[in-house]
N, C-alpha and C positions, 0 to 999 in steps of 0.2 A: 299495578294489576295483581288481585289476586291468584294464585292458583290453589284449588285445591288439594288439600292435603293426598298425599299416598292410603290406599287403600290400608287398613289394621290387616297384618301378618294374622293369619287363620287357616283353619286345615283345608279349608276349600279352596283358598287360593292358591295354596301350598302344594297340595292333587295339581290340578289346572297349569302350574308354573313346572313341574315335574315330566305333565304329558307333552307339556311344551319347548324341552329342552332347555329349561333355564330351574338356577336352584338360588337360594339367599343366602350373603353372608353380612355377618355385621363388622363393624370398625371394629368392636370392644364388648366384654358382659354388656355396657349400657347403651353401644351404638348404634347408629341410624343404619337402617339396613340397606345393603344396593343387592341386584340381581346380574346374573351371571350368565354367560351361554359362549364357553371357551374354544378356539378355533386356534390349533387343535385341542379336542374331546379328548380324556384317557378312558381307555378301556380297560380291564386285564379279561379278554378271551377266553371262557370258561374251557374249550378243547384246546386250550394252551399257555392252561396255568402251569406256573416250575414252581416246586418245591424245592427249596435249597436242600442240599444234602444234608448238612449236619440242622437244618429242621426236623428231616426226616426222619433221624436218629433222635433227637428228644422227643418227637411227637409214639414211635413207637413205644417208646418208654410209659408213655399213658400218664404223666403228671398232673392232666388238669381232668375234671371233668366237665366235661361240657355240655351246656343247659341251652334254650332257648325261649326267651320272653321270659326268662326267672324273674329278671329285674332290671327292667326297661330304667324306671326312674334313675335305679343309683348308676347303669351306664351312660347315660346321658347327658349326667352330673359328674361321672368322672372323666366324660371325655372333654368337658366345658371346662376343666378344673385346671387351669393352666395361666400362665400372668398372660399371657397372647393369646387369645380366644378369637371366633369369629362367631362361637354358640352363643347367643345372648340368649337374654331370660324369654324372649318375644319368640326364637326360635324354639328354643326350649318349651314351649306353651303349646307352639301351635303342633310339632313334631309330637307331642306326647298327649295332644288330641288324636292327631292320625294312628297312635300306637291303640289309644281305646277302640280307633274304628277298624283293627286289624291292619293297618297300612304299613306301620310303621314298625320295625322288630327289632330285635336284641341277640346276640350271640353271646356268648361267657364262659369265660373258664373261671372255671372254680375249683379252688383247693378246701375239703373242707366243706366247713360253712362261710372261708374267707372268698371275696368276689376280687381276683386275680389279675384280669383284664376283661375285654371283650370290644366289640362293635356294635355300632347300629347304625340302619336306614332303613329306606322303602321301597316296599316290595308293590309292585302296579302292573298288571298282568307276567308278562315274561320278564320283566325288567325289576331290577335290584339295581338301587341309587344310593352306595355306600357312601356315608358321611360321616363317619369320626372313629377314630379307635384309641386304645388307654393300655397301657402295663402299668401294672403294680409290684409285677415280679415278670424277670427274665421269659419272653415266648410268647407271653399267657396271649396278647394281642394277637400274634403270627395262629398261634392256634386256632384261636378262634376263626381266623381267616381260613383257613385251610378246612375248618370248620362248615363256614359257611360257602366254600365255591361246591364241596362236595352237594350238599342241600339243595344250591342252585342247581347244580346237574341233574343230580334224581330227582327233581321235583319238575322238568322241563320249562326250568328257566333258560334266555339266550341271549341275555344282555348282563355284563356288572360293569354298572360306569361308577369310575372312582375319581373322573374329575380334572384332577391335574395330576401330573404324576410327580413323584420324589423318589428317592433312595431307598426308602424304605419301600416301598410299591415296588419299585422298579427290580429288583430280585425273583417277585413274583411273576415276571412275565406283562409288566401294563406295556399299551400298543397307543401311539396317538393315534388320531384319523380326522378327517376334516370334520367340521360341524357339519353340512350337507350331508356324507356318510353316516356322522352319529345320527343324526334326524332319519336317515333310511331304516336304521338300526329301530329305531326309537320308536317308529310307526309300526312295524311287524312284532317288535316286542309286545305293544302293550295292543294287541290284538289276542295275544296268543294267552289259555286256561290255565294259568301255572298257579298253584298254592304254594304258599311258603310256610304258614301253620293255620292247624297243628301239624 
């Protein structure tokens, strides 16, 4: 018996699969893609982000400057830039349609004219769906984090989901919760007027 194929990765699906609690990753650059919807969710609590201290002593220091939506392509492309990936080119495509429709953004530090680190995800009413970050140079990634929770605050965002958590998150204050909770989360997020740019 046949079954039909999977629907083609695209930016509409991609919306749809976001409002829905579920996000894609692939095996590999060329992998098949599977979907996701983690129980427990991470979050990092925007009224209860931590800044490590000795961040907080580089980042006064003012070493990076920080841009947004400079260069969606080349962060996207440096956070795929790794022998373990789960960004394949089909994510890569469809995420960097959503960045033409506004959906999708970029944080950056920048030294310079050189692009240092940064992040990107999507931004869908209140809710910020962070998905990848990159150093080139010591921080430049932590900044731009620190970067973008500030954003989400003034701008009356009240969701950052970051997925799963690790070590490197985990300084910053992420919080797991059940998927039913993120899904509470998830529906009053993406109700609420929040702009993320310009």
């Amino acid at each position: 018996m046949n079954r039909p194929a999977p629907p083609r990765l695209d930016a509409d699906l991609l919306l749809r699969a976001y409002g829905a609690g579920l996000f894609p990753m692939a095996a590999s650059k060329q992998g098949p893609l599977s979907w996701f919807s983690p129980d427990p969710r991470t979050i990092i609590p925007l009224d209860g982000f931590n800044v490590p201290r000795s961040l907080s002593r580089v980042i006064r220091e003012r070493p990076f400057e920080i841009r947004v939506n400079g260069a969606f392509d080349a962060v996207i492309h440096g956070c795929a830039d790794r022998d373990d990936t789960w960004i394949s080119r089909e994510i890569i495509e469809a995420t960097t349609e959503l960045h033409r429709r506004g959906f999708a953004h970029s944080v950056e530090s920048w030294r310079g004219d050189e692009l240092a680190g940064g992040l990107y995800g999507v931004a869908i009413g209140g809710a910020f769906f962070g998905e990848s970050m990159f150093s080139r140079t010591p921080n430049a990634s932590k900044a731009a984090l620190v970067a973008l929770v500030e954003r989400l605050r003034t701008r009356g965002f009240r969701l950052l989901d970051v997925q799963y958590s690790n070590p490197h998150l985990a300084q910053f204050g992420t919080v797991e919760i059940s998927r039913g909770n993120y899904l509470d989360l998830l529906a009053h997020a993406l109700t609420l007027p929040a702009v993320f740019f310009p």
